[in-house]
VEXDREN-2710 file (C-alpha; in Angstrom, 1 decimal):
% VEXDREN-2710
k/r/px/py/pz
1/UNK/8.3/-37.4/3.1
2/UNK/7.3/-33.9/2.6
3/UNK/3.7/-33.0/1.1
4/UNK/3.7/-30.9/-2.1
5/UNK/1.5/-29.0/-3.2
6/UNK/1.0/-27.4/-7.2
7/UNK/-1.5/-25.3/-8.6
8/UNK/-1.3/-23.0/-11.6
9/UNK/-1.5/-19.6/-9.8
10/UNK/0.3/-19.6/-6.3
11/UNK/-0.2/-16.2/-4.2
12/UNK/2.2/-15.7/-1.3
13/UNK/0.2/-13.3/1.6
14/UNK/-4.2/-13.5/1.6
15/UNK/-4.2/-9.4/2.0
16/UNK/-6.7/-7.8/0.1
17/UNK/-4.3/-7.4/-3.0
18/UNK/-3.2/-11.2/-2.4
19/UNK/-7.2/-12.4/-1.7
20/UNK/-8.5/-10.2/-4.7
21/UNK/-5.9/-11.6/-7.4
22/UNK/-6.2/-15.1/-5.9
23/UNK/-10.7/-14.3/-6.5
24/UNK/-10.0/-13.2/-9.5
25/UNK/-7.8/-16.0/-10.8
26/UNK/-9.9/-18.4/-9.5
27/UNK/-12.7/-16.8/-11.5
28/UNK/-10.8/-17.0/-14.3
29/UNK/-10.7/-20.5/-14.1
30/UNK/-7.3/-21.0/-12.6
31/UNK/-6.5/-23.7/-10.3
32/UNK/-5.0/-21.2/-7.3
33/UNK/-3.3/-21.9/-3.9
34/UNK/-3.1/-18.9/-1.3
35/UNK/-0.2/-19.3/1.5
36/UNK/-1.5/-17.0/4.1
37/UNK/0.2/-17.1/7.7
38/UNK/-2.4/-15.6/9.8
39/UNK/-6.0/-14.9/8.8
40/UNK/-6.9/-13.7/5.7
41/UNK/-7.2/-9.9/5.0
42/UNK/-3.6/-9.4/5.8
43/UNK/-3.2/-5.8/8.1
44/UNK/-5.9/-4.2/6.7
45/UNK/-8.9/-6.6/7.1
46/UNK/-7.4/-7.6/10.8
47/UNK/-5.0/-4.9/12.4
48/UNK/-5.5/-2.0/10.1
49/UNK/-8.9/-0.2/7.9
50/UNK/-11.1/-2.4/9.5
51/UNK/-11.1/-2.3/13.0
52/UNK/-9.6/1.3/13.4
53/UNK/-12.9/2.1/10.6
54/UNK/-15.1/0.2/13.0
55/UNK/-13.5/1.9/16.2
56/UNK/-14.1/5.5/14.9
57/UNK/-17.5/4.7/13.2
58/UNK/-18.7/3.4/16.7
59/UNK/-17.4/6.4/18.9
60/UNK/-18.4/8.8/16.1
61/UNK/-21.8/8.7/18.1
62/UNK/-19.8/10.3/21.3
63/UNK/-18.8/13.9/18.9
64/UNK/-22.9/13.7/17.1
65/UNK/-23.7/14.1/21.4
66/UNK/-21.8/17.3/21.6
67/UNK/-22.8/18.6/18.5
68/UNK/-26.4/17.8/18.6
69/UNK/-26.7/20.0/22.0
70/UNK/-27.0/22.9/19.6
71/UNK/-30.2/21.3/18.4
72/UNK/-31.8/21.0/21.5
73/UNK/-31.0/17.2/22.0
74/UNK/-29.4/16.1/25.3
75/UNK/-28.2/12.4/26.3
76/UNK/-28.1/11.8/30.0
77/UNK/-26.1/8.9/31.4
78/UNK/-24.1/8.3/27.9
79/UNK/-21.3/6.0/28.8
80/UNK/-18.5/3.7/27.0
81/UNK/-18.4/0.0/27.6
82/UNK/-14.4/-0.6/26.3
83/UNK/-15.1/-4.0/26.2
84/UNK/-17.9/-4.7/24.3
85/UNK/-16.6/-1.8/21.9
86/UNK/-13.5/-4.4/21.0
87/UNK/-16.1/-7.4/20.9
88/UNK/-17.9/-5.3/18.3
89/UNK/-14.7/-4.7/16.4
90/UNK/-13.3/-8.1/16.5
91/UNK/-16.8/-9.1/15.1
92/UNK/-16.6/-7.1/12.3
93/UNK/-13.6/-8.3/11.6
94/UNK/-14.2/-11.7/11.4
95/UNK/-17.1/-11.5/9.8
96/UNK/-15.4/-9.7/7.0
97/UNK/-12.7/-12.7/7.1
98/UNK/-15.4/-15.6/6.7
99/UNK/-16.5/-13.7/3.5
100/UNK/-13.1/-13.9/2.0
101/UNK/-13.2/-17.4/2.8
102/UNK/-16.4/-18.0/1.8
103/UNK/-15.4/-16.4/-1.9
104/UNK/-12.2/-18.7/-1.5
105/UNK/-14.5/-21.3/-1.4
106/UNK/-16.8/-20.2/-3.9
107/UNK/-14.1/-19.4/-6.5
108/UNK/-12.3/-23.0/-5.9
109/UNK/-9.2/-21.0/-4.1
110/UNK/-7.5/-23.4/-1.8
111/UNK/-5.6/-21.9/1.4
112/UNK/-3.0/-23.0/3.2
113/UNK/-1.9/-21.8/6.6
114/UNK/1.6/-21.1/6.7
115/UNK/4.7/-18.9/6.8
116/UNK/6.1/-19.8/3.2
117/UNK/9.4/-18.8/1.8
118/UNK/11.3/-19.0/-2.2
119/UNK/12.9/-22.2/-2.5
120/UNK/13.8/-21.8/-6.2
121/UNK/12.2/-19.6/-8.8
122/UNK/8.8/-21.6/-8.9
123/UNK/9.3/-23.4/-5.5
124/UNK/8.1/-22.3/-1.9
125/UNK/8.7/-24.1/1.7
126/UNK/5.7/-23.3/3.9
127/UNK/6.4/-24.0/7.4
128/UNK/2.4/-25.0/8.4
129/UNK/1.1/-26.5/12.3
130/UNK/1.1/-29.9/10.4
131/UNK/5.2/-29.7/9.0
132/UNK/6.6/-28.2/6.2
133/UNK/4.4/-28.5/2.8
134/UNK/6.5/-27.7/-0.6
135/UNK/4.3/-25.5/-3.2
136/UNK/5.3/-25.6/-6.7
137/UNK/3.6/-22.5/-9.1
138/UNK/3.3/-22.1/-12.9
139/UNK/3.0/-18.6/-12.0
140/UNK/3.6/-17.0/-8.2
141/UNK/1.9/-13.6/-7.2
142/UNK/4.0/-12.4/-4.1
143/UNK/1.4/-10.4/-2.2
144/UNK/3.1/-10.1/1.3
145/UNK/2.4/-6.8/2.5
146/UNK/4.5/-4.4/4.9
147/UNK/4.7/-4.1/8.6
148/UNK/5.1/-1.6/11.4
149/UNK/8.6/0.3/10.5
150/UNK/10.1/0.2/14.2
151/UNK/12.1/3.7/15.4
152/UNK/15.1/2.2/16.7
153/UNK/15.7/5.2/19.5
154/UNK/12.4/3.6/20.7
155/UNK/11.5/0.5/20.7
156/UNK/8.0/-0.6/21.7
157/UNK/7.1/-2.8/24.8
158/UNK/3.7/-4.2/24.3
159/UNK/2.7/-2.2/27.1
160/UNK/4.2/1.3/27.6
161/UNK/5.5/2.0/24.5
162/UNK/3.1/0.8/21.7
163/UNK/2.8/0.6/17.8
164/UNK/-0.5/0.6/16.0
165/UNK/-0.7/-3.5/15.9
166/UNK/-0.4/-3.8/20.0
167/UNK/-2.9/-0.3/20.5
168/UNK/-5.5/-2.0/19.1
169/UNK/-5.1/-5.2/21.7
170/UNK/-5.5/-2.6/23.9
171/UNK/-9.0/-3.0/25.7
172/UNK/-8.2/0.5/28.5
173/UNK/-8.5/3.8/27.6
174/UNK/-5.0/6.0/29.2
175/UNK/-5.7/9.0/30.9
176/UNK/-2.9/10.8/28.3
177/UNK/-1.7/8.7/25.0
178/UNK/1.4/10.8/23.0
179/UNK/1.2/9.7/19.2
180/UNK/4.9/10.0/17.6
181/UNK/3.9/10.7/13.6
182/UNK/0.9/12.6/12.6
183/UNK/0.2/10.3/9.2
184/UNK/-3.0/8.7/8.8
185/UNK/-2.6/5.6/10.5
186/UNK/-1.2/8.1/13.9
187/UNK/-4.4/10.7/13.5
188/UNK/-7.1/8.6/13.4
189/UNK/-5.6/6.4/16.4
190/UNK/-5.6/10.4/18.3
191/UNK/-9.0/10.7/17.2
192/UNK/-10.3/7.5/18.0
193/UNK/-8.4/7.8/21.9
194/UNK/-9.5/11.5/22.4
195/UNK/-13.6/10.4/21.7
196/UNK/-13.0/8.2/24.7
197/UNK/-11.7/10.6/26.9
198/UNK/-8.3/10.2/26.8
199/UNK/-5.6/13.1/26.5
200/UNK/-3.9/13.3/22.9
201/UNK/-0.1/15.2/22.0
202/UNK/1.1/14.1/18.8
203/UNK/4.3/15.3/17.5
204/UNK/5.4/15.4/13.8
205/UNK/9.0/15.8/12.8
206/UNK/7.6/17.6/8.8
207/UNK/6.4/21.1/9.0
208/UNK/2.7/19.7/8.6
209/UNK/0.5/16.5/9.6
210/UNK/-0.2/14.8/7.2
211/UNK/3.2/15.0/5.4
212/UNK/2.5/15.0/1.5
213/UNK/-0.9/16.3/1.9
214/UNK/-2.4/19.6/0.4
215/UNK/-0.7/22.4/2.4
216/UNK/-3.6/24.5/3.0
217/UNK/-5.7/21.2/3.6
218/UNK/-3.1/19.8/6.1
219/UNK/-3.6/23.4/7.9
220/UNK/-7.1/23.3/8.2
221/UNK/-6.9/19.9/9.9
222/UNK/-4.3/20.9/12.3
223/UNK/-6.6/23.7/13.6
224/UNK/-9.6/21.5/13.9
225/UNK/-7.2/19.2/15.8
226/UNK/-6.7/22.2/18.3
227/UNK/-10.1/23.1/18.4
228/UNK/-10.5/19.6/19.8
229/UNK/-8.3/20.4/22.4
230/UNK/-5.0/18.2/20.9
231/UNK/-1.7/19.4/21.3
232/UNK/-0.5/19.0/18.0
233/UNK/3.7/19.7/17.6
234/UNK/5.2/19.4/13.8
235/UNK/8.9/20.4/12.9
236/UNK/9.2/18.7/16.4
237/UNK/11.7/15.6/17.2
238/UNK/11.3/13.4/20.3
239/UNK/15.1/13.4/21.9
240/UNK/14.5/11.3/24.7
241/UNK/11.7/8.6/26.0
242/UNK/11.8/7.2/29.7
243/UNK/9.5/5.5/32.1
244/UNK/9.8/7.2/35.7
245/UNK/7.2/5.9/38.5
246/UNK/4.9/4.8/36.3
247/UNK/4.1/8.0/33.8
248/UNK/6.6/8.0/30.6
249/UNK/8.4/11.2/30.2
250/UNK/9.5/12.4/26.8
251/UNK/11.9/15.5/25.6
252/UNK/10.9/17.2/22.6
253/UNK/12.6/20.0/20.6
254/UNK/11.8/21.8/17.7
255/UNK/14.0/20.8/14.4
256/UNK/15.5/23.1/11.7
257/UNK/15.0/22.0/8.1
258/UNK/17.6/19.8/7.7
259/UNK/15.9/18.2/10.9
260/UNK/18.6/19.3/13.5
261/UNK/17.6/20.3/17.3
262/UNK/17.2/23.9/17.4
263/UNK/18.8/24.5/20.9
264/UNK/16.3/26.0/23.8
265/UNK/13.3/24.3/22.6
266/UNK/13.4/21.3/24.9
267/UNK/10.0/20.4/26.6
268/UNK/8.9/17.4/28.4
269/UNK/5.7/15.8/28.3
270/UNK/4.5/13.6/30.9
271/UNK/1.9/10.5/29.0
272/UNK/0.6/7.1/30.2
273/UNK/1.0/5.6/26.9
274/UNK/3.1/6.2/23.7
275/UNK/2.0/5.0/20.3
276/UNK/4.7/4.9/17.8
277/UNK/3.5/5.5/14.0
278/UNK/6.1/6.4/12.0
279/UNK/5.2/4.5/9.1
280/UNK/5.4/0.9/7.5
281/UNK/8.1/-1.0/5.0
282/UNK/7.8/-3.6/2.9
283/UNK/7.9/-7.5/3.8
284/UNK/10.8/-8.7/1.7
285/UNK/13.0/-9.7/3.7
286/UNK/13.5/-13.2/4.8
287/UNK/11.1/-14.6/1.9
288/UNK/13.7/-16.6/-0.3
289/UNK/13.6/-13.7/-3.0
290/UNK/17.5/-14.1/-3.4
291/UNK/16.5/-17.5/-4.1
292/UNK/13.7/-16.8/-6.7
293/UNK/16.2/-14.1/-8.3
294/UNK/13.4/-11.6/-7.8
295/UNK/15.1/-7.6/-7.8
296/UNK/15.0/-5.8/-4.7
297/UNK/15.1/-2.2/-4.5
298/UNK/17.7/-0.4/-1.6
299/UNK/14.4/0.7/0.1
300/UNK/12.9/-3.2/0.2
301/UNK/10.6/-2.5/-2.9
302/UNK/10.0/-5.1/-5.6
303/UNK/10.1/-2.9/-9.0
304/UNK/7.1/-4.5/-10.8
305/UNK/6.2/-4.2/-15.1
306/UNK/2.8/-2.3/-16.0
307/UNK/1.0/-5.9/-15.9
308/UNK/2.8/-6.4/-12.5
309/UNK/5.5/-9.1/-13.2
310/UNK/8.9/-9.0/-11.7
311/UNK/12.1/-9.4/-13.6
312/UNK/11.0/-13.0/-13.4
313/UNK/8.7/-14.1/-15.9
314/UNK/6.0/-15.8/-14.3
315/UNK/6.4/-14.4/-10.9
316/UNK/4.5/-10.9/-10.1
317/UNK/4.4/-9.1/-7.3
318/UNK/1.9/-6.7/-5.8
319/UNK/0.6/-4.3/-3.4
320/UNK/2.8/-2.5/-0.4
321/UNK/5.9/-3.9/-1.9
322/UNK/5.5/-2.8/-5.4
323/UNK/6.3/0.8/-3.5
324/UNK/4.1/3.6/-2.5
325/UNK/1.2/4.7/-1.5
326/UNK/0.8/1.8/0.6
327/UNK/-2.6/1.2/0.5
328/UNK/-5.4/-1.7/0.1
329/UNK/-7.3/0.1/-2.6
330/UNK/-3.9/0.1/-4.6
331/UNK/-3.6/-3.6/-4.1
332/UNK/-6.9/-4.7/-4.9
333/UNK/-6.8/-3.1/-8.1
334/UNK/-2.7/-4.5/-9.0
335/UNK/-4.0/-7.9/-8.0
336/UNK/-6.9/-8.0/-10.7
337/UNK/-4.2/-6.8/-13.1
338/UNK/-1.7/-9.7/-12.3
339/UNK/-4.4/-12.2/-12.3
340/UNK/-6.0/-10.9/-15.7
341/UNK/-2.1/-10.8/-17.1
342/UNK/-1.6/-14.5/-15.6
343/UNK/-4.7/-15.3/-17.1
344/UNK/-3.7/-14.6/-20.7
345/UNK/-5.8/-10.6/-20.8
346/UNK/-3.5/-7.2/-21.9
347/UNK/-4.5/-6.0/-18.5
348/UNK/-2.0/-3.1/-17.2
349/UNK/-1.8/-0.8/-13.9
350/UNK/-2.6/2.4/-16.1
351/UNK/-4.2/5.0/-13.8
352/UNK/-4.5/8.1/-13.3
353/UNK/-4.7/8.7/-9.8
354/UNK/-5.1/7.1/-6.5
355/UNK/-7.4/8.0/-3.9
356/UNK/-6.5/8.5/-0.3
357/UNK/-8.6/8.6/2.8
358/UNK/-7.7/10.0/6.5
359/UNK/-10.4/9.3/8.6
360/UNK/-10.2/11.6/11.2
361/UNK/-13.0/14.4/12.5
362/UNK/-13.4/15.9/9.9
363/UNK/-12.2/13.5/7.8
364/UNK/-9.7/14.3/4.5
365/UNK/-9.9/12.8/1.0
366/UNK/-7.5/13.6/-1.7
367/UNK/-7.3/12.7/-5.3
368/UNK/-4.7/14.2/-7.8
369/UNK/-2.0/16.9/-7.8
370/UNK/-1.6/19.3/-5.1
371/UNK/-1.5/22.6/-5.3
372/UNK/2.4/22.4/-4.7
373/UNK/2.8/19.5/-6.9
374/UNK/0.8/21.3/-9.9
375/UNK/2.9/24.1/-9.5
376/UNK/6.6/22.2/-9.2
377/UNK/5.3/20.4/-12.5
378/UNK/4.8/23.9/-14.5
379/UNK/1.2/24.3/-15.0
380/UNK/-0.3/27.4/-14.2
381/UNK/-2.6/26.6/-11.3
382/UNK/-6.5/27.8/-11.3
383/UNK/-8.3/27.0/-8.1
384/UNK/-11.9/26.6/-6.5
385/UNK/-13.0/26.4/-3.1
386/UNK/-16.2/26.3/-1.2
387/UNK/-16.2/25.9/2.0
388/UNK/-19.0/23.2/3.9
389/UNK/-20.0/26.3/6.2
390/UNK/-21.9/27.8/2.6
391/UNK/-23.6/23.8/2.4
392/UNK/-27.0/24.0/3.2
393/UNK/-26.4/19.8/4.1
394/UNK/-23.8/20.7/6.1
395/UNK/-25.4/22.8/7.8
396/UNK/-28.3/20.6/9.0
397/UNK/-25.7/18.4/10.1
398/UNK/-23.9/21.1/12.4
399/UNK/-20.7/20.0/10.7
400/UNK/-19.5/22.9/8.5
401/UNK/-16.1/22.5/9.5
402/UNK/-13.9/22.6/6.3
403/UNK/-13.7/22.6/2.5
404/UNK/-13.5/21.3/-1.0
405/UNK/-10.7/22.3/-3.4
406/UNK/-10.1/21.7/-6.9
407/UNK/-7.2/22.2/-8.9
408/UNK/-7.4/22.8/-12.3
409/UNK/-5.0/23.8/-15.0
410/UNK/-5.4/27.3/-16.1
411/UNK/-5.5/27.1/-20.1
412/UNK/-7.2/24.2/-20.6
413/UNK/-9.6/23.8/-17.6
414/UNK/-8.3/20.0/-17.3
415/UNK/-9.2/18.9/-13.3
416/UNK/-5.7/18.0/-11.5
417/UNK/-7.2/17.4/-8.2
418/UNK/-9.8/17.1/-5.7
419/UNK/-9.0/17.6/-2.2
420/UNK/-11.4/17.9/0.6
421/UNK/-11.7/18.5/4.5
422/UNK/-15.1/17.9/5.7
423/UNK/-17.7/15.9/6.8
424/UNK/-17.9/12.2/4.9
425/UNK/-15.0/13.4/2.9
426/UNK/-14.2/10.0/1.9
427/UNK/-17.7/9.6/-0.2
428/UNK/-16.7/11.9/-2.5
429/UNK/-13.3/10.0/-3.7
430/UNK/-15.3/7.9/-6.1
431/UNK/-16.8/10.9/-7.8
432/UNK/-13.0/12.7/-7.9
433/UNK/-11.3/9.3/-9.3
434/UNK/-13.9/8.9/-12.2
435/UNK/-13.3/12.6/-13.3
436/UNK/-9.6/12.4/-13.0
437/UNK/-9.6/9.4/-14.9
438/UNK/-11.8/10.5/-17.6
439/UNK/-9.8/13.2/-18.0
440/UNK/-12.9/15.6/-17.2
441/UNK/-12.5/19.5/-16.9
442/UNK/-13.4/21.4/-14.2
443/UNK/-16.5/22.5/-16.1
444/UNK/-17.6/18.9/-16.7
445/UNK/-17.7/18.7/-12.8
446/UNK/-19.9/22.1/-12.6
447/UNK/-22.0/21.2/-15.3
448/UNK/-23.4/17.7/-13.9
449/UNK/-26.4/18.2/-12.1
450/UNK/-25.9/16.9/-8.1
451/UNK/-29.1/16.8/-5.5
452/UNK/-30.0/19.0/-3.8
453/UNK/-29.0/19.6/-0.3
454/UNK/-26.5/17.2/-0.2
455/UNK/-22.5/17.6/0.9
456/UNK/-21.6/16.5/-2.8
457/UNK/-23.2/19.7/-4.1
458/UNK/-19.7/21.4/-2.8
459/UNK/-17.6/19.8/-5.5
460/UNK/-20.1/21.4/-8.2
461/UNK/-20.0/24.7/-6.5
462/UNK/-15.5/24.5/-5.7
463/UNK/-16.0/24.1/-9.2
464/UNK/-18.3/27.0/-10.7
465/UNK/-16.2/29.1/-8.2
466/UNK/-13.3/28.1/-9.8
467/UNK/-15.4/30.0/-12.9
468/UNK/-16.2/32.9/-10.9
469/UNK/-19.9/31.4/-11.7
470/UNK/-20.9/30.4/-8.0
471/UNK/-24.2/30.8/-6.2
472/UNK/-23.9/30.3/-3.0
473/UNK/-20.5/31.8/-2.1
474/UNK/-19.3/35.6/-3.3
475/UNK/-16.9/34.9/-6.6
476/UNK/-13.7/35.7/-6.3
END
């Protein structure tokens, strides 16, 4: 006879949406089951923001050697053990992943290891080590994540031809690594491979890295990039991928707009290894939603009410497969929502912006419009900049690569965004999400008083410059 299983809040996938709402419900009292069929913390915890953070916090030391020779400080003898830099990853991670179980515990959340799958409406079939267990929910959270979108015209290997889940198994640095997609997740692995030595290309089919990005932003990371001695291609396609005597040679061409070869610009690159990171799509397939009547969108997206139920009542659905931006902060925050709605609370996904973080060298932090996306919405545009090499911080870091730019709308000094290139960009993003969602003015964010020398300081001056009311930078 098959077990079953019932609880009163069932979450299908322990990511960090699917671990927060199950936390959360279980602080509310709830009686909540998570079926989770690896660890939990889903990509991010265990194949994503975790161990790539902890691989480029760890070989940030190898750029501070180079950059403190201009201080007079010299390291002799400085060298990488590959190894015990993954043991230190993988420890990381899984002490992170005994805290989630430990809050499980904590918050009377019980987990079951399992690949589970819509039965009926309320029903799932988890297929667990022990045999198949049958869950039946009052309410259901599906919190299943995405994966690795595969390019068809190149399939990885495991070995030669790698996505981001099998580079990070990978415990020997190439000699040469080509990255196919300059997004986030493709960047930082090209920053995180060039500190140990290895050779970095990456090619970009949009006219910029970091597709979506501020334009001006996006440039000023693509010449830092070079500086580093990266070859960076965008408007570039990868025609052709082949492993000859043991080196992997790849045809590249230049693309038109409408992303057609422009004849004559073939090239061939000679690499060890090729990481494919072209993106990521939804989990929704092969789950049972058909089954639980739950809509689909033609893209694999589960369109989701403000409290984040489906067109089921009862069943909600969260995180990467609500739609984009596909990221853990996003999650955490729709999970709390679902379980507060579950819970009985008017809770809603009601923001006004969503931070995102590209942790390269220098990193880049956004929050907000563009410039572009101001514009193509009709507001007339007033910007400030001030650029880290004016930071008196920076400065003492010998880091003054970089900027911070605020938009802000012309007639009524509302801030529209916040975008930043520079060292610890990503610190900032809590400062730029409370003002956007205050609705603050770019004058609120020159008036408030920040300490003094600190890299912060540069949002306070982007701002008075904005003003024309600067001090350390000429006004415009």
């Amino acid at each position: 006879m098959m077990e079953e299983k019932r609880a009163e809040v069932v979450v299908l996938g322990g990511g960090p949406g699917g671990y927060t709402a199950a936390i959360r419900a279980g602080a509310l009292g709830k009686k909540v089951l998570v079926v989770e069929r690896d660890k939990v913390g889903g990509t991010c915890l265990n194949r994503g923001c975790i161990p790539t953070k902890a691989l480029l916090s760890a070989t940030e030391i190898l750029e501070e050697v180079e950059t403190m020779k201009n201080a007079g400080i010299h390291f002799d003898g400085l060298k990488v053990d590959v190894q015990e830099l993954h043991r230190f990853k993988q420890k990381t991670v899984d002490k992170l992943v005994k805290g989630v179980e430990y809050l499980f515990k904590g918050n009377g959340v019980e987990q079951l290891t399992g690949t589970g799958r819509f039965i009926a409406p309320k029903r799932l079939q988890v297929e667990t080590p022990g045999g198949m267990v049958e869950v039946e929910g009052e309410n259901i959270i599906i919190a299943t994540g995405s994966e690795v979108t595969p390019l068809p015209s190149l399939p990885t290997d495991g070995k030669n031809i790698l996505d981001s889940d099998q580079i990070l198994k990978m415990t020997e640095v190439p000699k040469s690594l080509l990255v196919i997609g300059a997004g986030p997740v493709g960047l930082e692995f090209a920053v995180i491979f060039h500190r140990l030595g290895c050779s970095i290309a990456v090619v970009e089919m949009m006219p910029q890295v970091l597709p979506g990005c501020d334009h001006e932003v996006a440039s000023a990371l693509h010449r830092a990039l070079k500086k580093r001695k990266m070859e960076i291609f965008v408007s570039t396609l990868v025609q052709s991928c082949a492993l000859v005597n043991g080196e992997i040679k790849v045809q590249i061409a230049k693309v038109r707009e409408d992303f057609q070869p422009i004849g004559g610009t073939e090239q061939t690159l000679k690499v060890e290894k090729v990481l494919v990171a072209t993106g990521r799509r939804p989990i929704t397939r092969n789950i049972g939603l058909d089954l639980a009547g739950v809509e689909v969108s033609p893209r694999g997206f589960i369109p989701v009410k403000p409290n984040r139920e489906t067109n089921v009542p009862g069943i909600y659905a969260i995180g990467d497969i609500t739609g984009p931006p596909l990221l853990a902060h996003k999650a955490m925050r729709e999970g709390i929502v679902a379980a507060e709605a579950i819970a009985g609370f008017p809770s809603v996904f009601d923001v006004q912006s969503i931070p995102g973080v590209v942790y390269t060298d220098p990193e880049v932090a956004w929050a907000g419009l563009t410039e572009e996306e101001a514009r193509k919405q009709g507001y007339e545009v007033a910007i400030g900049t001030f650029p880290f090499a004016a930071s008196g911080r920076a400065l003492c870091m010998s880091k003054t690569e970089g900027m911070v730019k605020l938009i802000g709308e012309a007639k009524t000094d509302r801030l529209l965004g916040v975008h930043i290139i520079g060292p610890n960009a990503s610190e900032f993003m809590g400062e730029a999400s409370l003002a956007l969602e205050m609705g603050a003015t770019v004058s609120d964010v020159g008036f408030a008083i920040h300490p003094h020398p600190t890299l912060s300081e540069a949002i306070m001056e982007a701002a008075e410059r904005l003003h024309k009311k600067a001090i350390h930078i000429l006004n415009k």
